[in-house]
N, C-alpha and C positions, 0 to 999 in steps of 0.2 A: 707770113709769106716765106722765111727761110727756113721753116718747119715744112711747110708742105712741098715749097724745093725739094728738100732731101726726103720726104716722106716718098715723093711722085716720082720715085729713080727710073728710070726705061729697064726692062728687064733684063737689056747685055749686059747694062753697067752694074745692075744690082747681083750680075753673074758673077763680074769679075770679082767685085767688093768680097761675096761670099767665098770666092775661088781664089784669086790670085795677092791680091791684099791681104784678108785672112791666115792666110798659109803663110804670109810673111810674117805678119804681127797680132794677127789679131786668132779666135775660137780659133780654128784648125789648128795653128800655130801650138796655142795651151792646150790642146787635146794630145796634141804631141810629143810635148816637153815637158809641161808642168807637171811639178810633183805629187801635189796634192792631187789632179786627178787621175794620175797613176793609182795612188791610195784608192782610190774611190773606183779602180775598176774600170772607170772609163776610157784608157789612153788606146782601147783595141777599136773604138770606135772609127767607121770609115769617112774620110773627109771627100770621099768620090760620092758628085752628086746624084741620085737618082728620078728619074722622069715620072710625072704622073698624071694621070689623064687631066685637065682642069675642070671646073664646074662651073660656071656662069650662072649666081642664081638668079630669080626673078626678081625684080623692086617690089619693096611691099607694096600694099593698100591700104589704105589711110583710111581710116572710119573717122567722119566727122559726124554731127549732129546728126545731118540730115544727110548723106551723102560718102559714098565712099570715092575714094580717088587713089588715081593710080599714075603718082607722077612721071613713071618710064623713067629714064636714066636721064636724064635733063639735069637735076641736083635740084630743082627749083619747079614750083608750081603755081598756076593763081586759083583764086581762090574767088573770083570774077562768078556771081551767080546763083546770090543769096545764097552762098554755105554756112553755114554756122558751126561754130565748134563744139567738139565731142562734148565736153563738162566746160560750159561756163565758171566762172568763177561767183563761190556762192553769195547770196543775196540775204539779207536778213529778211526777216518774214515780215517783219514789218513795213517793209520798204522794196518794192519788186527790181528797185535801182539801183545802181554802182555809185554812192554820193564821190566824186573827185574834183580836185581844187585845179584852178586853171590861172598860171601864173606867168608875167611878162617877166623880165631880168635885164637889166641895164648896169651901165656903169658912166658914174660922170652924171649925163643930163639924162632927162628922163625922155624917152621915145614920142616924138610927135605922130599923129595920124594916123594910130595904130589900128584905132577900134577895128575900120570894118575887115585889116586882114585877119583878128585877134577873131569877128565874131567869124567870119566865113568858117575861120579853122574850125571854132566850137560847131558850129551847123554841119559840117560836115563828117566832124571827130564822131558826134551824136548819132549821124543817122548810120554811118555806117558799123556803129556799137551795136544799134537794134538789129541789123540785117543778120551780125553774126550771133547776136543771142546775151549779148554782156550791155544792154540798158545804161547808161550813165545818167547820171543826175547833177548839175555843177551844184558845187554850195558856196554861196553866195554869191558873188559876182567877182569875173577875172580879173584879179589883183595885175596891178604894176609897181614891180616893187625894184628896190638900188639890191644889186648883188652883193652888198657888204656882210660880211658876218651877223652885223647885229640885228639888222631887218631881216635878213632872212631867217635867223631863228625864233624871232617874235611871227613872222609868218608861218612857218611852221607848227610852231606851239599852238597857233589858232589853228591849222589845221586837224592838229593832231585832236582838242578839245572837240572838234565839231565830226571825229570818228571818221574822217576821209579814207576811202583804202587806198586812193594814191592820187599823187599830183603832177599833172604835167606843166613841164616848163616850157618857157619859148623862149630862147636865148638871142633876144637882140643880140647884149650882147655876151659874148662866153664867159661863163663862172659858172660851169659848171663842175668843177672841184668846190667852188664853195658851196652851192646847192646843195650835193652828195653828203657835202660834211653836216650839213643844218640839217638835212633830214635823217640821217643816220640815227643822229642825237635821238629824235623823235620818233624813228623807228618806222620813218614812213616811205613806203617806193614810191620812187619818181619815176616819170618819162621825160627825159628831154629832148627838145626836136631843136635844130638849126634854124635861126629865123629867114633863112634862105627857103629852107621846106616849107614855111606858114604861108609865104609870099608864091612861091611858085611848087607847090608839092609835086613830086612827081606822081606818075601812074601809079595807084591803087596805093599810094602813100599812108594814107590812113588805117586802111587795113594794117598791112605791114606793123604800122603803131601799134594796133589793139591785138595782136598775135602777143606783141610782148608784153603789154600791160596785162593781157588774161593770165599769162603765166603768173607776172608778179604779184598778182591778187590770188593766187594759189588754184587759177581753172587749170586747166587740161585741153591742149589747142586739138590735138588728136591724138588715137590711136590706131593702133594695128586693127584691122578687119577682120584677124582672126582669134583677136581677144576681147574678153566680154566685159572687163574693165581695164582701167586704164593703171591699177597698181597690181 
């Protein structure tokens, strides 16, 4: 946030900065004085600003699988209406599915009554995997497991044995630094979702999820409409 503060300056203040601050202490200043760029020829340079037409280019367009899109200046777009992405993330040939582990995380007691928010997520995580083109397959069945160190890297190591390309977590409750570290180890990317989101996801939630899980399995969510691949 206090990057894009000072990134997002209004264009008087980003005058003065260049203009009247500058000239005190800062570029103009050393174009003026400093020795070194005396040396270097530069000190004739003019610190008077000059005006130039501006350009406002267009927003790209977004080549997805089946569809190309053109989010206009919003910053943000959905993605609502069977799109699929450009390059899914690939599949072994033997298997037309994403095998991924689906994991609870707790501390202390273990979570009562979890299943049907635990399966809704999975029925859901699922169908909207096939819409955009990345298939999931769970292996085995959604572990609930204590956030301690030891369990989670004995989980993981099953993971890792049963060739998962990633596992997503539901943090009852948060450990997720110690998740991060047990699968590092393994080598495996994680998704972790807030068990606020399992319970009440927001709008097109799931989505949202598998934009970043395709990345992390090495797909390609989109490109440019005027390139013919995506490297």
């Amino acid at each position: 946030a206090s990057l894009i503060k000072e990134a997002a300056v209004p264009p008087a203040r980003r005058m003065r900065i260049l203009t009247e601050e500058s000239m005190r202490q800062g570029l103009f200043d050393a174009i003026q004085t400093d020795a070194d760029v005396a040396a270097f020829g530069l000190h004739h340079v003019s610190t008077t600003p000059m005006k130039v037409d501006a350009v406002i280019l267009p927003p790209p367009k977004l080549q997805y699988g089946n569809r190309v899109i053109q989010p206009e200046l919003k910053g943000a777009w959905n993605l609502a209406g069977n799109v699929q992405f450009a390059y899914p993330a690939p599949v072994d040939v033997r298997d037309p599915r994403l095998p991924y582990g689906l994991v609870t995380t707790y501390l202390r007691s273990a979570p009562l009554r979890i299943e049907d928010s635990v399966e809704r997520f999975r029925q859901s995580l699922e169908h909207e995997a096939e819409v955009l083109g990345t298939p999931l397959r769970l292996v085995g069945r959604a572990e609930v497991v204590s956030g301690d160190d030891h369990s989670l890297q004995c989980l993981m190591q099953y993971f890792h044995v049963q060739e998962v390309r990633i596992v997503v977590v539901l943090l009852y409750t948060d450990v997720y630094a110690f998740v991060k570290l047990a699968a590092d180890r393994m080598r495996l990317p994680t998704q972790c979702v807030k068990w606020t989101n399992v319970e009440r996801p927001p709008n097109r939630y799931h989505t949202s999820l598998l934009i970043k899980m395709n990345y992390k399995m090495g797909g390609v969510n989109h490109t440019l409409a005027s390139r013919a691949s995506p490297f």
